[in-house]
Residue frames as a rotation matrix with the C-alpha (Angstrom) as fourth column:
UNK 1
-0.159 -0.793 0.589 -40.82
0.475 0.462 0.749 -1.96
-0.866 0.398 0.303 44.16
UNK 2
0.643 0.256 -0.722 -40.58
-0.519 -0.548 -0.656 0.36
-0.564 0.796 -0.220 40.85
UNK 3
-0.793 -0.600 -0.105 -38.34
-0.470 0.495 0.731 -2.31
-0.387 0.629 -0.674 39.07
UNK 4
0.338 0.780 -0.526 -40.02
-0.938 0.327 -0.118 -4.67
0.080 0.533 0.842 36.58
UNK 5
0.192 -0.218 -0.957 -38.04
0.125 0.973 -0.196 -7.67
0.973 -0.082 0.214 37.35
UNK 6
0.374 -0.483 0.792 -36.90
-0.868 -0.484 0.114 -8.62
0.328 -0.730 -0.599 40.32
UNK 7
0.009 -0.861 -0.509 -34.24
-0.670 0.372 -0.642 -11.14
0.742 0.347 -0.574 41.65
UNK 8
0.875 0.015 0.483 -33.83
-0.441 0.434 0.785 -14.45
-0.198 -0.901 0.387 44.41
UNK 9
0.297 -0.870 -0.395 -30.43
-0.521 0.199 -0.830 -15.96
0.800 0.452 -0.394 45.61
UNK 10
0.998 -0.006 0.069 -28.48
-0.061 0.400 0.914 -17.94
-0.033 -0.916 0.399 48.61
UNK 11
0.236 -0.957 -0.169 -25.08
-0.306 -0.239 0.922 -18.49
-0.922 -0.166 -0.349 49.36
UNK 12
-0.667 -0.731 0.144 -25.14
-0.118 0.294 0.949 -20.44
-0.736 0.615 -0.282 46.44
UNK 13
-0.223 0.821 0.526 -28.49
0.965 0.260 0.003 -19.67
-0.134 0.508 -0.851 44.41
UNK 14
-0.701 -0.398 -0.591 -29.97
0.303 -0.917 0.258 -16.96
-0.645 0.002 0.764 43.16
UNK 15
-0.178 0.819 0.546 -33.60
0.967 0.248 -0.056 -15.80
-0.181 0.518 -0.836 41.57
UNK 16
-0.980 -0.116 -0.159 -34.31
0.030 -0.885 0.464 -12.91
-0.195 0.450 0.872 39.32
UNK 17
-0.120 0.811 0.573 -38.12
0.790 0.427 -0.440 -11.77
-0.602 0.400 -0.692 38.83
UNK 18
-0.530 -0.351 0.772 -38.97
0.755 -0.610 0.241 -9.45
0.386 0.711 0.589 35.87
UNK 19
0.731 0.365 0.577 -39.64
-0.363 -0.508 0.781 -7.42
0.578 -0.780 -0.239 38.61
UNK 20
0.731 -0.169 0.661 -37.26
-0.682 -0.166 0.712 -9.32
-0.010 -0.971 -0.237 40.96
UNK 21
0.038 -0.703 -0.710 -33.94
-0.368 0.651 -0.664 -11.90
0.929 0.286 -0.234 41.60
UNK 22
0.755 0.305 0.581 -33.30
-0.612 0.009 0.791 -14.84
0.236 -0.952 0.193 44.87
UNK 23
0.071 -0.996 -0.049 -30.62
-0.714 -0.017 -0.700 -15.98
0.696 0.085 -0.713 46.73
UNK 24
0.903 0.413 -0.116 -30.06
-0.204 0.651 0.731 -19.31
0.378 -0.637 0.672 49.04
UNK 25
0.119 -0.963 -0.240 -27.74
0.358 0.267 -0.895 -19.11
0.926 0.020 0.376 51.84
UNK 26
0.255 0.016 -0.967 -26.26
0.913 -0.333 0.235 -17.73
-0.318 -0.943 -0.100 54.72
UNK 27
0.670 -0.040 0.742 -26.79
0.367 -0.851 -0.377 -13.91
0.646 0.524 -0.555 54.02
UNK 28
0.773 -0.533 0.343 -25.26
-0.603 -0.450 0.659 -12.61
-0.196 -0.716 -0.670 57.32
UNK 29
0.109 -0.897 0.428 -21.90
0.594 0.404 0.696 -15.31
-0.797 0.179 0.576 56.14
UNK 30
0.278 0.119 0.953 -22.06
0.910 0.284 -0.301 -13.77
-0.307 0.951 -0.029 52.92
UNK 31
0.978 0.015 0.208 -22.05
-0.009 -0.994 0.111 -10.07
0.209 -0.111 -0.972 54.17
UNK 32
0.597 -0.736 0.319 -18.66
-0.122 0.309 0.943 -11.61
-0.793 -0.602 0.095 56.80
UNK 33
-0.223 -0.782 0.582 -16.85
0.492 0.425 0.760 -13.10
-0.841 0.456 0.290 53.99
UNK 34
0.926 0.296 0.235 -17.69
0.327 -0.314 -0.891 -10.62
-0.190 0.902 -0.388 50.75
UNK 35
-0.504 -0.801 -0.324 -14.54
0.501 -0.577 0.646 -9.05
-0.704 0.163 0.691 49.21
UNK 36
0.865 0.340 -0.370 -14.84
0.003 -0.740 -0.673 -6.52
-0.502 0.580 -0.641 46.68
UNK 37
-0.277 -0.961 -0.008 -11.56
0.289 -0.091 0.953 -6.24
-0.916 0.261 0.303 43.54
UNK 38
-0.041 0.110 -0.993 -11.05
-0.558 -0.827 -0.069 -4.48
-0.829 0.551 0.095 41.25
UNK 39
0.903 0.404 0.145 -12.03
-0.180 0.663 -0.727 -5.62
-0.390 0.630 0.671 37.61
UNK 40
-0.112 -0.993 0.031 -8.83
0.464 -0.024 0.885 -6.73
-0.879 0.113 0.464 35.57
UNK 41
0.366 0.187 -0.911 -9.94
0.050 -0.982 -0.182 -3.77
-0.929 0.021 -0.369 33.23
UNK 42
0.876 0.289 0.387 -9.72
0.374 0.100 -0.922 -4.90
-0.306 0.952 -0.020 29.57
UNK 43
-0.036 -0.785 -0.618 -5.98
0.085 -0.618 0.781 -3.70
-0.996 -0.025 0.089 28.45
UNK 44
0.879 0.088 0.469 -6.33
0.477 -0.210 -0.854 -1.75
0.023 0.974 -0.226 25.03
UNK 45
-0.326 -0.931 0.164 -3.88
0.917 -0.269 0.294 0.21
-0.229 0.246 0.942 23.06
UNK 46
0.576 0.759 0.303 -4.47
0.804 -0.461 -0.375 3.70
-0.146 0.460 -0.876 22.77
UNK 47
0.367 -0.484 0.795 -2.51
0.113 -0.824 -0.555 7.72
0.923 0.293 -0.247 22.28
UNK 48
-0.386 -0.534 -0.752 -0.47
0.894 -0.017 -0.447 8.67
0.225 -0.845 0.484 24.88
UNK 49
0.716 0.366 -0.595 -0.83
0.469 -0.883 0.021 11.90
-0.518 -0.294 -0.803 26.79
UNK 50
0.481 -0.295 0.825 0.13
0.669 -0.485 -0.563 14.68
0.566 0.823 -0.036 25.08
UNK 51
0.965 -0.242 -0.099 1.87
-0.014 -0.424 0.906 16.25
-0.261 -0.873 -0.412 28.79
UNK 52
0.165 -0.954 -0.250 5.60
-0.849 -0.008 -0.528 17.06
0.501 0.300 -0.812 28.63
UNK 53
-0.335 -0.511 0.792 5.85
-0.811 0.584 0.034 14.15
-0.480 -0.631 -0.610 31.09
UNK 54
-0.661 0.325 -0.676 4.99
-0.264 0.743 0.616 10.59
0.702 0.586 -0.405 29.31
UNK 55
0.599 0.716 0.359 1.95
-0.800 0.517 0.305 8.21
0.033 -0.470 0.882 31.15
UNK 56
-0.506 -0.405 -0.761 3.42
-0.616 0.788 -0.010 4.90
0.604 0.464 -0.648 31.54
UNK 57
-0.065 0.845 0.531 0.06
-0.617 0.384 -0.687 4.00
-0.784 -0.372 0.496 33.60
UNK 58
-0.658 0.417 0.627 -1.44
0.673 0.699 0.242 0.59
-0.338 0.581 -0.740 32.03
UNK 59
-0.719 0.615 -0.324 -3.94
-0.695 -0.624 0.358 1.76
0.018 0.483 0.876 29.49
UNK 60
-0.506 0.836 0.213 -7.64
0.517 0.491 -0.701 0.12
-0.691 -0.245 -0.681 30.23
UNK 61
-0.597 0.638 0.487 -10.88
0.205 -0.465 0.861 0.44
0.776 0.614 0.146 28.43
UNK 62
-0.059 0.862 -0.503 -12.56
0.086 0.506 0.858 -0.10
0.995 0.007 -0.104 31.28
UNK 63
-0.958 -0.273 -0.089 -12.81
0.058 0.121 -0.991 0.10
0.281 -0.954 -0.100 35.41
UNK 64
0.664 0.579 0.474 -15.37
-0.587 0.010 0.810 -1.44
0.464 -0.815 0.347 37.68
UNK 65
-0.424 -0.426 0.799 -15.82
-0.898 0.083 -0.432 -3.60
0.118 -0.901 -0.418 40.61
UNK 66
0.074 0.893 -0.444 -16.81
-0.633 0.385 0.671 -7.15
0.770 0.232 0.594 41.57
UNK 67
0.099 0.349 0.932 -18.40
-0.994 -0.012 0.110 -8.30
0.050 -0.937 0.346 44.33
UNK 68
-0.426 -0.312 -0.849 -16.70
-0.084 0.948 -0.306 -11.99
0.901 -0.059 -0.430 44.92
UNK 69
0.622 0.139 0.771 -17.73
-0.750 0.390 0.535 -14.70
-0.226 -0.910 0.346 48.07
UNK 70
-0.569 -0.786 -0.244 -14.94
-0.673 0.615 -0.410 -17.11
0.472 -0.069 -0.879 48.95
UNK 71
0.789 0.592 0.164 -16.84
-0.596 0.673 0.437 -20.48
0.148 -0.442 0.884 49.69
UNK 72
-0.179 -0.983 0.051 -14.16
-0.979 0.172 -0.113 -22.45
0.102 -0.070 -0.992 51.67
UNK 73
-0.153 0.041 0.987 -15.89
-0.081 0.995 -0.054 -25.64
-0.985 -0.088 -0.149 51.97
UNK 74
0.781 0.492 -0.386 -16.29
-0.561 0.279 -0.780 -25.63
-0.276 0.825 0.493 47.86
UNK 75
0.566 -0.489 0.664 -14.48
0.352 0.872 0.342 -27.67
-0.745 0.040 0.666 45.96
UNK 76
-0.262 -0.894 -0.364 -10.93
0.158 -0.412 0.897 -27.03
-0.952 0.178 0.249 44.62
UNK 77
-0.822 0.057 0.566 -11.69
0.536 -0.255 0.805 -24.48
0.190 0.965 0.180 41.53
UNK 78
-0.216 0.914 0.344 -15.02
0.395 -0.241 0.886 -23.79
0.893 0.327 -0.309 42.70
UNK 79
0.292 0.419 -0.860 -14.76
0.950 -0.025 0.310 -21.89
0.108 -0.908 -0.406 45.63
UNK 80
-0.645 0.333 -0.688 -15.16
-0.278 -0.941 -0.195 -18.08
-0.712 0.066 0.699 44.44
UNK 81
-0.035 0.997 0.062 -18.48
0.862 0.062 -0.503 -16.74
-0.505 0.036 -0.862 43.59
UNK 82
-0.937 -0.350 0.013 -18.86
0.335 -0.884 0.327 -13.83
-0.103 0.310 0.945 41.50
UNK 83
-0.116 0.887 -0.446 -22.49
0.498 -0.336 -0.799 -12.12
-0.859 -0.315 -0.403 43.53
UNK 84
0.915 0.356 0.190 -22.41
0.401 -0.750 -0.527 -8.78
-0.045 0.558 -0.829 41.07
UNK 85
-0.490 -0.651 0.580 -20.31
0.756 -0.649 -0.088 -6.38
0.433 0.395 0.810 39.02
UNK 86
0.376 0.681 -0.629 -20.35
0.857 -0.513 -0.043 -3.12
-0.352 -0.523 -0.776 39.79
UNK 87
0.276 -0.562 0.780 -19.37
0.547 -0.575 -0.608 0.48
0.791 0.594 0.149 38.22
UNK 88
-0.536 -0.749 -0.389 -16.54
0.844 -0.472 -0.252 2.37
0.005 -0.464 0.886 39.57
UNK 89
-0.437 0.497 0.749 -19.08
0.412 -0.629 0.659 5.56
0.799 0.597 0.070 38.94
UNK 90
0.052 0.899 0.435 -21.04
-0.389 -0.383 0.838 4.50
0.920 -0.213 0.329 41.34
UNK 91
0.398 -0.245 -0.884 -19.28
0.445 0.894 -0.047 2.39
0.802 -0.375 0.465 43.93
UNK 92
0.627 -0.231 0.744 -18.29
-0.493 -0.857 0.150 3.89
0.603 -0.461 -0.651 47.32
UNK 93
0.178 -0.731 -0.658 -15.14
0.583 0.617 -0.528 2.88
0.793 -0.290 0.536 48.05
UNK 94
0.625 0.130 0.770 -15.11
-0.637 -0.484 0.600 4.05
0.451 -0.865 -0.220 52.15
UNK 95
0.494 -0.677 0.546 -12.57
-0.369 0.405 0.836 2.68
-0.787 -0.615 -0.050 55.08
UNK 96
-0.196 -0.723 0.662 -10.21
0.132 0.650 0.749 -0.05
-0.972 0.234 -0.032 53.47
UNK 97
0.409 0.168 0.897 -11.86
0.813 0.379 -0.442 -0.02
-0.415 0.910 0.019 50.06
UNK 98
0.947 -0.078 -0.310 -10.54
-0.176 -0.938 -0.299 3.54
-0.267 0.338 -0.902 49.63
UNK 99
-0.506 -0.829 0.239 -6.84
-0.022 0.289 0.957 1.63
-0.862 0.479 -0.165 48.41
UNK 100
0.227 0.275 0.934 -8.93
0.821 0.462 -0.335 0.68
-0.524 0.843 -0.121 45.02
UNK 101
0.845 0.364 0.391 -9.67
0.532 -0.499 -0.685 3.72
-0.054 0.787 -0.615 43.64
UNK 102
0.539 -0.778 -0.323 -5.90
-0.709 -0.626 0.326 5.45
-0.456 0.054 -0.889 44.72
UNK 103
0.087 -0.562 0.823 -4.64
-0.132 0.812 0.568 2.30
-0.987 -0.158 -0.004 43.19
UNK 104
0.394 0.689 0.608 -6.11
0.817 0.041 -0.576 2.71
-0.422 0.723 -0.547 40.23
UNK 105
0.985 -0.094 0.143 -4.93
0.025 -0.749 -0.662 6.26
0.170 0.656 -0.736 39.09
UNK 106
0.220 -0.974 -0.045 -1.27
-0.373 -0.127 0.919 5.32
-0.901 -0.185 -0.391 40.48
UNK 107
-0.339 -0.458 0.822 -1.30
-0.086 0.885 0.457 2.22
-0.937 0.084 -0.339 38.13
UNK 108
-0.106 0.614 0.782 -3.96
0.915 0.368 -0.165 2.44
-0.390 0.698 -0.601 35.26
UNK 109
-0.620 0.149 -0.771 -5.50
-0.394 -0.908 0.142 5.03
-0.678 0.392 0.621 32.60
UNK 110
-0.029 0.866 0.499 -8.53
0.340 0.478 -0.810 5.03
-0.940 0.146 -0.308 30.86
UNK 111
-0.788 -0.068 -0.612 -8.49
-0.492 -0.528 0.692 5.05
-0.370 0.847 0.383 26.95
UNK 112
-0.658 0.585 -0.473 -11.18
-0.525 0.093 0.846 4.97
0.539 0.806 0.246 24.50
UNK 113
-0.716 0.263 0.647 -13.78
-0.587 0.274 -0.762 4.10
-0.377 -0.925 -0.042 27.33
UNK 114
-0.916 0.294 -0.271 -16.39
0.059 0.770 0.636 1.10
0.396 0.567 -0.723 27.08
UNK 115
-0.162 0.818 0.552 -19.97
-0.985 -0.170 -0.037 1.75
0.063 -0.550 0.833 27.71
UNK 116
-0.680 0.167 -0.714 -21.13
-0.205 0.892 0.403 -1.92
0.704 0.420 -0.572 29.76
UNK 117
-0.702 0.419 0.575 -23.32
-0.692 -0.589 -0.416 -0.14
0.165 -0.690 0.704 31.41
UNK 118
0.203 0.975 -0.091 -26.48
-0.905 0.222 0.363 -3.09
0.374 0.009 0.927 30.52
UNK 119
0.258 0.072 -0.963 -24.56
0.164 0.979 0.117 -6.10
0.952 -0.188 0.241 31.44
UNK 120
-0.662 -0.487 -0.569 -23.29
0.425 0.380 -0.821 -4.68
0.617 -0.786 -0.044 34.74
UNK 121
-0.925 0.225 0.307 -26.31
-0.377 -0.646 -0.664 -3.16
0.049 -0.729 0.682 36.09
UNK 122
0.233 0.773 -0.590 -28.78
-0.865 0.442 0.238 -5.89
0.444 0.455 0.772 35.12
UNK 123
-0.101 -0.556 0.825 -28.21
-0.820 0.516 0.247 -8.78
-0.563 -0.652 -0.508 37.40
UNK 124
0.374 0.769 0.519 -29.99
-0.156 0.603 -0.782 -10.90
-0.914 0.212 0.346 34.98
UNK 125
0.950 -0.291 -0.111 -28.40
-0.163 -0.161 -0.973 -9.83
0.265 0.943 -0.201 32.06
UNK 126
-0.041 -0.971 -0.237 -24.81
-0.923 0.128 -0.362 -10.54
0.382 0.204 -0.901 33.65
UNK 127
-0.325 -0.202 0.924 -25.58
-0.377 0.924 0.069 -14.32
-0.867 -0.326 -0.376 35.34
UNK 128
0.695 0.718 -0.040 -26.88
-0.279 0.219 -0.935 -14.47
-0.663 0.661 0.353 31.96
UNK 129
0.675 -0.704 -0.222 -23.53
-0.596 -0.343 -0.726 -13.56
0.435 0.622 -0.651 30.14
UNK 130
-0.463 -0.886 0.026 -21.43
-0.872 0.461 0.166 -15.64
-0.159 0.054 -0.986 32.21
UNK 131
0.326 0.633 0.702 -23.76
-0.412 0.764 -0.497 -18.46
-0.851 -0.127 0.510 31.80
UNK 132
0.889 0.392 -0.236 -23.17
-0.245 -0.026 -0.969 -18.42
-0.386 0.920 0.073 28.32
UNK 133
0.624 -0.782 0.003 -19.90
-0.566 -0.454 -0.688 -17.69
0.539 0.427 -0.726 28.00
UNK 134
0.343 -0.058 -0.938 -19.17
0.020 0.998 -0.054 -21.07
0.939 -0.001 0.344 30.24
UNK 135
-0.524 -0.607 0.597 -18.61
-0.334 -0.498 -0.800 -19.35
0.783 -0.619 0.058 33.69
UNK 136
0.469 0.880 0.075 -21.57
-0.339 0.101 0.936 -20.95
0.816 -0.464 0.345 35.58
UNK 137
0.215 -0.167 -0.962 -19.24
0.937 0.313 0.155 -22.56
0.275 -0.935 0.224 38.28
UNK 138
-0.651 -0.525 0.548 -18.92
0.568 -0.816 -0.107 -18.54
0.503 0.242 0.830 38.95
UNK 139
-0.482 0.628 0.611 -22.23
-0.761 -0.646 0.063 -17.67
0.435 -0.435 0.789 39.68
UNK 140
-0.651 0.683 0.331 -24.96
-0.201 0.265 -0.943 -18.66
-0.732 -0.680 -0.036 42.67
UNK 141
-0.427 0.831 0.356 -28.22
0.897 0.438 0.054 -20.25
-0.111 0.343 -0.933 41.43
UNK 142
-0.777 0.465 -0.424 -30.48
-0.032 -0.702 -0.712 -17.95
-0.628 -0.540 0.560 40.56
UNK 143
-0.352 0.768 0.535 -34.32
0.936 0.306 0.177 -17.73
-0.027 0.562 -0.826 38.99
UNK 144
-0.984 0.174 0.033 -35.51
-0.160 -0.951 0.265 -14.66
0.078 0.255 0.964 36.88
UNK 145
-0.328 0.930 -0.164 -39.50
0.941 0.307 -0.139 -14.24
-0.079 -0.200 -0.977 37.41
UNK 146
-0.299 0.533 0.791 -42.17
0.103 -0.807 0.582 -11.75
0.949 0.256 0.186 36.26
UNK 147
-0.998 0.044 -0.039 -42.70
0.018 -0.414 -0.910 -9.43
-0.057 -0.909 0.412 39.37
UNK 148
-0.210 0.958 0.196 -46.31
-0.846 -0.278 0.455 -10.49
0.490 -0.070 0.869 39.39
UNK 149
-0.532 0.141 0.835 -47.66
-0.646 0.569 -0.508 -12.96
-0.547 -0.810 -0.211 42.40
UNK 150
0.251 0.751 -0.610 -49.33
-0.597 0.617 0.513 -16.67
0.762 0.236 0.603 41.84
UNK 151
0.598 0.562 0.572 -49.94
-0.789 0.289 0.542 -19.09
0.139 -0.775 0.616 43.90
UNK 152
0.982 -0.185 0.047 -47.11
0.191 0.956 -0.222 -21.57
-0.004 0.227 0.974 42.70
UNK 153
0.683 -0.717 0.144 -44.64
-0.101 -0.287 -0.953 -19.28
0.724 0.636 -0.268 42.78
UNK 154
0.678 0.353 0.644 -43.28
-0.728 0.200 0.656 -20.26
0.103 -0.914 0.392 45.64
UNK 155
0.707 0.278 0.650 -43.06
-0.192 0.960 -0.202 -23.65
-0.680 0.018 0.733 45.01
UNK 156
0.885 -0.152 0.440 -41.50
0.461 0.422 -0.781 -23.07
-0.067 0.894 0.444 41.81
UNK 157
0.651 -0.721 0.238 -38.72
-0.585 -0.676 -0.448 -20.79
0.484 0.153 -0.862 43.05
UNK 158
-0.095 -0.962 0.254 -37.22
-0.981 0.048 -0.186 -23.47
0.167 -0.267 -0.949 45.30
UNK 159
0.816 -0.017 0.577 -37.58
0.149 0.972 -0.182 -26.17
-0.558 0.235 0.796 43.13
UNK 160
0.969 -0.169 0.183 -35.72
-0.040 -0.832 -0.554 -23.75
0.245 0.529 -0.812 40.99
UNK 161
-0.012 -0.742 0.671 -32.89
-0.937 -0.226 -0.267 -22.92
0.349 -0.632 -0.692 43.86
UNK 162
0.059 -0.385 -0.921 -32.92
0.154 0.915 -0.372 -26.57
0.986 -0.119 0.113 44.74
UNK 163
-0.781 -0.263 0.567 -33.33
-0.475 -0.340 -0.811 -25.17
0.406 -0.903 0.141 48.30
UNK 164
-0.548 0.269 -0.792 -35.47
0.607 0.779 -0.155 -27.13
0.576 -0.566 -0.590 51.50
UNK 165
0.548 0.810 -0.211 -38.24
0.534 -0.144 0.833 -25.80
0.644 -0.569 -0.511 53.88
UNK 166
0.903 -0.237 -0.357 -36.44
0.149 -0.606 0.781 -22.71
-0.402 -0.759 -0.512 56.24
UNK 167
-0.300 -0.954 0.006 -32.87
0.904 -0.282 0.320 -22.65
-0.304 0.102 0.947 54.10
UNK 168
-0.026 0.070 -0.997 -32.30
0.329 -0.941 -0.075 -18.79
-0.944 -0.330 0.002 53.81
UNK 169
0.244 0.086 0.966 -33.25
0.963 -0.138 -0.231 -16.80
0.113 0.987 -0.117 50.18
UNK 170
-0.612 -0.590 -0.527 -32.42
0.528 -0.801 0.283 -13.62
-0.589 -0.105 0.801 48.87
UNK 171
0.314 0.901 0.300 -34.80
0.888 -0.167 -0.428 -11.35
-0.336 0.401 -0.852 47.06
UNK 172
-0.188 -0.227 -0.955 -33.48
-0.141 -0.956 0.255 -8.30
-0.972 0.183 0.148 44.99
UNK 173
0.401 0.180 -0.898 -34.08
-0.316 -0.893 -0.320 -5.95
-0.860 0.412 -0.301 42.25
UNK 174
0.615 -0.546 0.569 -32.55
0.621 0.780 0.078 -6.73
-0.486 0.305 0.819 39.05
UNK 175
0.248 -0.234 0.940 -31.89
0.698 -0.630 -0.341 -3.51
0.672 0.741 0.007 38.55
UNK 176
0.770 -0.201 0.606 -30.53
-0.365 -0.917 0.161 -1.88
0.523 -0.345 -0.779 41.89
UNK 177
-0.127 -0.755 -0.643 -27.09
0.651 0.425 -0.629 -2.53
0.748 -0.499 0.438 44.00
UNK 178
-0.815 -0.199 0.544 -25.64
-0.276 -0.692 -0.667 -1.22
0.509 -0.694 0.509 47.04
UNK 179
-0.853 0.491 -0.178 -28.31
0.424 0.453 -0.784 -3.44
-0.305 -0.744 -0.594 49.35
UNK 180
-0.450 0.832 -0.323 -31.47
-0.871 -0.489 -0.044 -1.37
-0.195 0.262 0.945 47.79
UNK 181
0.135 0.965 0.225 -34.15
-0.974 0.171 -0.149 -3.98
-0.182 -0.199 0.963 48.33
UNK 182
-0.613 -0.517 -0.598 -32.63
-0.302 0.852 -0.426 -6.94
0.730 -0.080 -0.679 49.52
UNK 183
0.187 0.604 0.775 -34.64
-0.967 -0.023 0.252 -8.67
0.170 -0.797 0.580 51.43
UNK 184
-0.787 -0.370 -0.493 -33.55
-0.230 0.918 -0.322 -12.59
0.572 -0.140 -0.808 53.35
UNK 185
0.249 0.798 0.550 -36.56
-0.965 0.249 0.076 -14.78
-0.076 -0.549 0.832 54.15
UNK 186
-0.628 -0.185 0.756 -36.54
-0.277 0.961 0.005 -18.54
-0.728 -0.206 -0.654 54.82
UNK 187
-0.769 0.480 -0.421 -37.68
-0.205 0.439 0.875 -20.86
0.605 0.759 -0.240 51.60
UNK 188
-0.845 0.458 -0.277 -41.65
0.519 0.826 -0.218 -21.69
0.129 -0.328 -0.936 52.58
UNK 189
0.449 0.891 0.071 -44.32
0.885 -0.454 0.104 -20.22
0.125 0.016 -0.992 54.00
UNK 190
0.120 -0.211 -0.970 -42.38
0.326 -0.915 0.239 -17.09
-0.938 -0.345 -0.041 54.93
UNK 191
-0.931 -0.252 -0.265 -41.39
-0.079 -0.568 0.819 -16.30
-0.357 0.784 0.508 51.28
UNK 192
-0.458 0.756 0.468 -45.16
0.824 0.164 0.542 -16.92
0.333 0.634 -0.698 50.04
UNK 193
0.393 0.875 -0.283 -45.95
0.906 -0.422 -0.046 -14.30
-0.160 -0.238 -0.958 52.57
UNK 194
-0.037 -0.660 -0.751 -43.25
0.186 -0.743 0.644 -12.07
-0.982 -0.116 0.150 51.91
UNK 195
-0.911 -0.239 0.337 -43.77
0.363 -0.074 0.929 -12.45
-0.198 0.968 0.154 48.18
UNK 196
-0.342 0.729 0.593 -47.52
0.806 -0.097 0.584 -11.23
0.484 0.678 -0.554 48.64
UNK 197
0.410 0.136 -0.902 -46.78
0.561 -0.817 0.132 -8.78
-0.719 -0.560 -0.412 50.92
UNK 198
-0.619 -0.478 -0.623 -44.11
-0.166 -0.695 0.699 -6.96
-0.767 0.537 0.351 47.54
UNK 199
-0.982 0.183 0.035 -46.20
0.052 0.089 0.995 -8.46
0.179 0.979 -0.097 44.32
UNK 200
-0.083 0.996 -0.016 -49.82
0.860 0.080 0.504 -7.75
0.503 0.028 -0.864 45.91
UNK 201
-0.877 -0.480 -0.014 -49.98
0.421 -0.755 -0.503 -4.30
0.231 -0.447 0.864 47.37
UNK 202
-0.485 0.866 0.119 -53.01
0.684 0.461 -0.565 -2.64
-0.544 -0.193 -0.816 48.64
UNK 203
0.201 0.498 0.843 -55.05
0.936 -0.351 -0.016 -0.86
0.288 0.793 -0.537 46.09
UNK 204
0.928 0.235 -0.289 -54.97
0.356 -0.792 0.496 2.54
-0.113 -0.563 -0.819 48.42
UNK 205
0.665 -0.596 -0.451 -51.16
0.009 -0.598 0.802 2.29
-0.747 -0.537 -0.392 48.37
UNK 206
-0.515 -0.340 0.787 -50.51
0.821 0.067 0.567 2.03
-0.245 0.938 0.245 44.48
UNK 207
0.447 0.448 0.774 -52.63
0.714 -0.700 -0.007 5.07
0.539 0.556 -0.633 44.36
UNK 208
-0.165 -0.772 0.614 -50.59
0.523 -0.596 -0.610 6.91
0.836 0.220 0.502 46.80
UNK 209
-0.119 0.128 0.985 -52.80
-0.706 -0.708 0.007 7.43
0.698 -0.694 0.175 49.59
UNK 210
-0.515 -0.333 0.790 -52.33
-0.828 0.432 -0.358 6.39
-0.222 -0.838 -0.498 53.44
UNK 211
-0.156 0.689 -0.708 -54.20
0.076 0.723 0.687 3.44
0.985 0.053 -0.166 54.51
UNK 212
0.353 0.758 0.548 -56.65
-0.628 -0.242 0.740 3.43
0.694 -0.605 0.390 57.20
């Protein structure tokens, strides 16, 4: 792991250690039922094009992507999730998703672009922002934690996630998307060993060489 934080979640939870972030849920439902839409892309005023033909594209500051779960057994209001943002930069819009981006330059135009570059690529820093900003029926549980192993941590992640002996976590990065070190273990003894198999490495392989 070369992040400093990293991150746990579930269908409806979600931990973040500085080093990592966790999730509690059904991961393989979560994968089934994800959409992906387009942000609604900040409308600003800005210069037209200077072409002989006007633009009458919406002007935007802005264009990403966020990663929604539809929880049909939640309760009316509370049944979208909002997993992670994502930039349009970096997003690979492949098969079906490949309507977004042709949708986008039919319909929109970027003026005077916004750089939000720390709240959407920081899981921590955006369940943080909507926290704040009164959106929490929005996001999954989640617990931020220094990416460094104890013996309680454990214990304290799903007291945390409010989660039971075998219910399914997430583990990720707070700083990578696109599945890059996601790991789903069961709350208990599997995550204590999974959590000192990433935050205790052996000495040989932090220095770079094989192990015997």
């Amino acid at each position: 792991l070369s992040s400093s934080s990293l991150s746990v979640s579930s269908q409806s939870c979600m931990v973040s250690l500085d080093g990592f972030v966790a999730t509690v849920g059904a991961w393989l439902s979560w994968v089934r039922d994800r959409m992906v839409a387009t942000v609604a892309l900040l409308p600003c005023t800005g210069p037209r094009l200077t072409d002989k033909e006007p633009d009458y594209r919406q002007p935007v500051a802005y264009y990403g992507i966020c990663d929604l779960k539809y929880v049909a057994s939640g309760a009316k209001g509370r049944r979208v999730k909002l997993l992670e943002l994502g930039s349009s930069a970096t997003s690979k819009f492949t098969g079906a998703g490949r309507i977004i981006p042709e949708t986008f330059k039919q319909s929109y135009r970027l003026v005077k672009p916004i750089n939000r570059a720390v709240l959407v690529d920081n899981k921590k820093v955006t369940h943080d922002v909507f926290i704040n900003v009164g959106f929490k029926h929005l996001r999954p549980k989640q617990v931020c934690c220094e990416r460094s192993y104890r013996a309680d941590l454990t214990d304290d992640i799903m007291q945390d996630l409010g989660v039971r002996e075998g219910e399914e976590i997430v583990l990720k990065l707070v700083n990578r998307s696109r599945g890059a070190g996601v790991l789903v273990v069961r709350a208990g003894a599997d995550l204590d060993t999974m959590l000192q198999r990433l935050l205790k490495p052996p000495l040989d392989l932090l220095k770079g060489e094989r192990s015997e």
